[in-house]
C-alpha angles and dihedrals in degrees: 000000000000121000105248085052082073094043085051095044083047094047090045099046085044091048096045091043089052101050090040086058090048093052090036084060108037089055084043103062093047099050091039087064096062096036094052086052092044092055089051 
């Protein structure tokens, strides 16, 4: 494969891990919270 097809896989697989950490984060602060009452 050419060069630049390893810089574009790289740049996906940054770009969707990023994005899948943002989201992660943002349903798991919200859940956290009640389940965190809930345990109390």
């Amino acid at each position: 494969m050419e060069w630049y097809w390893w810089v574009l896989i790289v740049v996906g697989v940054v770009a969707l891990g990023y994005l899948k950490l943002k989201i992660f984060n943002k349903m798991i602060k919200k859940p956290k919270n009640k389940e965190h009452h809930d345990e109390d």
